[in-house]
N, C-alpha and C positions, 0 to 999 in steps of 0.2 A: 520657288526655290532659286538660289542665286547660281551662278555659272562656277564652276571651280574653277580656281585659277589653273588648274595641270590641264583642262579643258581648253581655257582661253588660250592660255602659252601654246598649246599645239596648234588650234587652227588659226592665232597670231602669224605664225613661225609660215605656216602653209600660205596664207594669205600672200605675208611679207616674199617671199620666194616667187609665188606666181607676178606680184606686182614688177618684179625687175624686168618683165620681160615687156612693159610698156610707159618705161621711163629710161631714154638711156641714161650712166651714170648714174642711177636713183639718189645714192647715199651723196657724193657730190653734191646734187640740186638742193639736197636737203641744207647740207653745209654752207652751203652759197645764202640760203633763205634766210637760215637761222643768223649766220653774220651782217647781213642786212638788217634783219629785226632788235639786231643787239645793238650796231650801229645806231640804227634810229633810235632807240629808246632809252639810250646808256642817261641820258637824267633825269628817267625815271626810276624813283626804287621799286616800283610795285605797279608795273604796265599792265594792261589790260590787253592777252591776246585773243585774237578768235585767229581758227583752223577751219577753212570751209571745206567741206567733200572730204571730209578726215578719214572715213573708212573707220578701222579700230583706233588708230591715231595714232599715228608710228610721228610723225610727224610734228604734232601737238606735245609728246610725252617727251620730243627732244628739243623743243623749245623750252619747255617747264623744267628741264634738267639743265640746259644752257642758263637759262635766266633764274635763278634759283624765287625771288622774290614775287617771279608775274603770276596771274591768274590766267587760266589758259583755259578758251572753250572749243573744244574740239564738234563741230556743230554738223550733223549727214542726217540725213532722209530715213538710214537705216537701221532697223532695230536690233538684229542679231551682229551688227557691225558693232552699234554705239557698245550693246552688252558686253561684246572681247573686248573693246579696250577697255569699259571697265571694268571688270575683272582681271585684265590683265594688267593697264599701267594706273589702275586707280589708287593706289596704296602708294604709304611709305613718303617718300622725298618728292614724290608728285600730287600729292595731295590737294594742291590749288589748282589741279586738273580735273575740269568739267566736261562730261558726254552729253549734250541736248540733240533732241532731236529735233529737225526744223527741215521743209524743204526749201531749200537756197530759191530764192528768186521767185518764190509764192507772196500771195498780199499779206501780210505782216511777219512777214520770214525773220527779221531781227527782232521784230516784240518778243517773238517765244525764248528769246536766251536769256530773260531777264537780266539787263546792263541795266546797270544803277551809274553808269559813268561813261565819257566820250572812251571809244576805244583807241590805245595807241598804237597796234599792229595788227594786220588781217595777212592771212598767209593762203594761198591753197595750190596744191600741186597735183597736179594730173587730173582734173575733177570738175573743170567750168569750161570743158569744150562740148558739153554735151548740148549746152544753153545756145537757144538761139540769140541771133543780135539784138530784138527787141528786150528780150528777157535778161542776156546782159548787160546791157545799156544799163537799165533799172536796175540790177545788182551794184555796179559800180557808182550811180546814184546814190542808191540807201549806204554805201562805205563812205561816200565822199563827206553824207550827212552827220555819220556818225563817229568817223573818223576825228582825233584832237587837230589843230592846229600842230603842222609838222611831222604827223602821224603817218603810216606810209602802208600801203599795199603791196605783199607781195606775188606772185602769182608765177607759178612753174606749171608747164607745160607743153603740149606741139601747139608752134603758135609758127606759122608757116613765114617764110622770107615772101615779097613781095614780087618778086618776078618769079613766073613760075619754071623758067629754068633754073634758076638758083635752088626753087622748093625741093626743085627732082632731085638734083646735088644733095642737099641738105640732108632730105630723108634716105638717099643711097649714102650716107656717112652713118649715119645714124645706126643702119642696116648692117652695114659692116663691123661697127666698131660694136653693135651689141653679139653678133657673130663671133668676133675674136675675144670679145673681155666676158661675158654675161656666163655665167657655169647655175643655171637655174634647174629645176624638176622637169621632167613633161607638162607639169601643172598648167593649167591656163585659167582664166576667168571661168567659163561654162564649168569645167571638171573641178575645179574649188566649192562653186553652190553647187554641184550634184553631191559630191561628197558631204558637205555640210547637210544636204535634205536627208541624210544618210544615216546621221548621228542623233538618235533620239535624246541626249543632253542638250542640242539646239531646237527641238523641235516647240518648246514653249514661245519662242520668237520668232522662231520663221512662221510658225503660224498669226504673226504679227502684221506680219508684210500684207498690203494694200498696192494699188495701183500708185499711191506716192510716192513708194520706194523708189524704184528706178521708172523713172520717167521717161516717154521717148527721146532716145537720142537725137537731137537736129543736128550735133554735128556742124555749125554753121563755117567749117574751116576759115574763118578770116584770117586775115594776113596782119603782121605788127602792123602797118599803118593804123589798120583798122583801129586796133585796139585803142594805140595810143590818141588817136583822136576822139574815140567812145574816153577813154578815160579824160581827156581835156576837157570835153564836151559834160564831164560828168560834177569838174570844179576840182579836179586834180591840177596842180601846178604845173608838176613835170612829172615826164614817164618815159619808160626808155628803157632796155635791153640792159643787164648786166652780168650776163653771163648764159652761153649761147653754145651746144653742139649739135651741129646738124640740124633737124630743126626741132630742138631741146632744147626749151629758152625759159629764162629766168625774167620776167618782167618787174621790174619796181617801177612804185606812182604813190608821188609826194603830196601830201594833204596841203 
């Protein structure tokens, strides 16, 4: 039986609410991603996006509403994630919005989203720090591969300044400013899946869940240098910082 959407829509709303509380400016970074993505693509009528680590895909569903013409694959690990979003943003004017499941950085992780064509945007926010440096090196490989000519990576996250004084700075701004602006629930990561194990309308897919779903965290905290040299190293042109609080950073890398 399929999810309701008054189902989805509530534990969308709860998810979206717990997530503020470890992204600063969330909706920002989004805005930032999506005008890079529009940027890059604007002569394309009909882009090819992927959304990695999408969660329900808050994210994905506002690229498909920015770009009205692209197809957008919203692509996570998880299965009672992928079902909210589609149930929740799979209708209607988002229609050329796809939920696959795939785990990012496994051996044929991009065969399972079935592309019939190079992609012109990859986007992901919050979602590829968990990846060690081996594993995304190889990430950023398989985009580079599959990536058009001019096609561009986005990628939002904590992605740490390179002196680790700076870092301490960075994430004490971070700290503060989510302190003064953020007006979120108690909710947190842990007490959102307790609650969802809670709800016998999800229990057909959390009974889904394997050891693939969430994977262990490495955590490999590299610094921008890092990245941007894994991404050089990967056949990215250029890469570089466009937009940065504390240490809340928006990375683009040009195909």
């Amino acid at each position: 039986m399929d999810l309701s959407a008054v189902t989805a829509a509530r534990w969308v709303e709860r998810w979206e609410c717990q997530q503020q509380r470890y992204a600063v400016d969330r909706e920002e970074r989004f805005t930032v991603i999506a005008d890079v993505v529009e940027q890059a693509t604007r002569g394309s009528r009909d882009p090819l996006l992927l959304d990695l680590g999408s969660g329900p895909g808050a994210l994905a569903a506002r690229l498909a509403g920015r770009l009205p013409g692209a197809e957008v694959v919203a692509v996570d690990a998880d299965p009672l994630l992928l079902e909210l979003g589609r149930a929740h943003y799979g209708a209607g004017a988002r229609a050329r919005l796809r939920h696959v499941r795939s785990l990012i950085g496994a051996p044929g992780w991009l065969d399972a989203l079935g592309l019939d064509r190079p992609v012109d945007a990859a986007v992901s926010t919050t979602a590829l720090h968990y990846l060690d440096r081996d594993t995304l090196a190889g990430v950023y490989r398989d985009l580079a591969e599959r990536l058009a000519p001019g096609g561009v990576f986005v990628n939002g996250d904590h992605i740490r300044p390179d002196s680790p004084a700076i870092r301490d700075l960075a994430v004490d701004l971070g700290r503060r400013h989510a302190e003064r602006n953020l007006a979120f629930t108690h909710e947190d990561w842990q007490s959102w899946w307790k609650g969802a194990a809670a709800d016998p309308e999800l229990a057909p897919y959390l009974n889904l869940h394997d050891t693939a779903c969430h994977p262990p965290c490495a955590d490999a905290d590299l610094p921008v240098s890092t990245h941007v040299a894994l991404l050089r190293e990967a056949g990215f042109r250029e890469a570089g910082t466009v937009w940065q609080y504390g240490d809340s950073r928006v990375l683009a890398a040009l195909r």
